[in-house]
N, C-alpha and C positions, 0 to 999 in steps of 0.2 A: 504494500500500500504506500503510496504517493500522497503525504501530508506537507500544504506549504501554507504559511502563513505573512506572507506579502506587504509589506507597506512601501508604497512609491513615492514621494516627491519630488514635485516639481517647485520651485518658485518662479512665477510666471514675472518677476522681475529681474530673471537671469536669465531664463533661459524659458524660450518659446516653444511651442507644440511641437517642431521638426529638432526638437533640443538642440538648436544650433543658438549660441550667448549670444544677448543682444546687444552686451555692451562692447563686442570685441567683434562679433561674429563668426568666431572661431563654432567647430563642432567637437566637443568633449563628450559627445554621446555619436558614436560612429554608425553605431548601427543596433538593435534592438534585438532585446530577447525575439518578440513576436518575429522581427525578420529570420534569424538564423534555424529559429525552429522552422519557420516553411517553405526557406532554402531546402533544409537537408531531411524535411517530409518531401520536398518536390523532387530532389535528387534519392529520395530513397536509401539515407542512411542513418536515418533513426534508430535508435536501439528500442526497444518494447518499452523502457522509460521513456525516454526520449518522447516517441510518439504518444503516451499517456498524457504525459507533460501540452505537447502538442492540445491535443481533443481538450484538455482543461481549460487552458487558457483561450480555445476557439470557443468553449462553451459561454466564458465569461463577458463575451463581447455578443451582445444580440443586433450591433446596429449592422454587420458586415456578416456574409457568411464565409465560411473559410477562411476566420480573421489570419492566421499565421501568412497565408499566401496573400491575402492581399494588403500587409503591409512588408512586403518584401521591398528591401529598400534597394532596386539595380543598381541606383553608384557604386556598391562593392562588392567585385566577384571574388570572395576570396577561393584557392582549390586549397586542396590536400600538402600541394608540392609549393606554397609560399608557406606553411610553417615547419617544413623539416629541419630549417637550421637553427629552428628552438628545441629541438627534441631529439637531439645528437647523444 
């Protein structure tokens, strides 16, 4: 069993809805839970967590369906073979 108990903030006088900082306009939030999970539901490499995790957090969101997929954020493709020289 998968128990999470979640608390997020935001302060909407730092940092705006695409978490990119309003004061710099730098982006310290790159990319998003919701994205990477429906990356790697859409690539198909989910672990039976993973994809649990997935179904949970789609369930949490009623305004989108397939929330994970459709906030896939395409500005960053990251593969398999740009973290291999973290894990040498």
């Amino acid at each position: 069993m998968l128990k999470l108990n979640l608390t997020i903030k935001r302060d909407p006088l730092v940092l705006n809805e695409n978490g990119i900082n309003i004061l710099d306009a730098k982006e310290p939030v790159k990319e998003t839970i919701s994205s990477v999970l429906g990356k790697n539901s859409r690539d198909k490499t989910l672990s039976k967590r993973g994809e649990r995790l997935r179904e949970l957090v789609d369930s949490l969101d009623k305004t989108v369906p397939n929330h994970c997929e459709y906030w896939i954020n395409r500005k960053f493709n990251y593969q398999e073979k740009d973290f291999k020289k973290y894990f040498r």
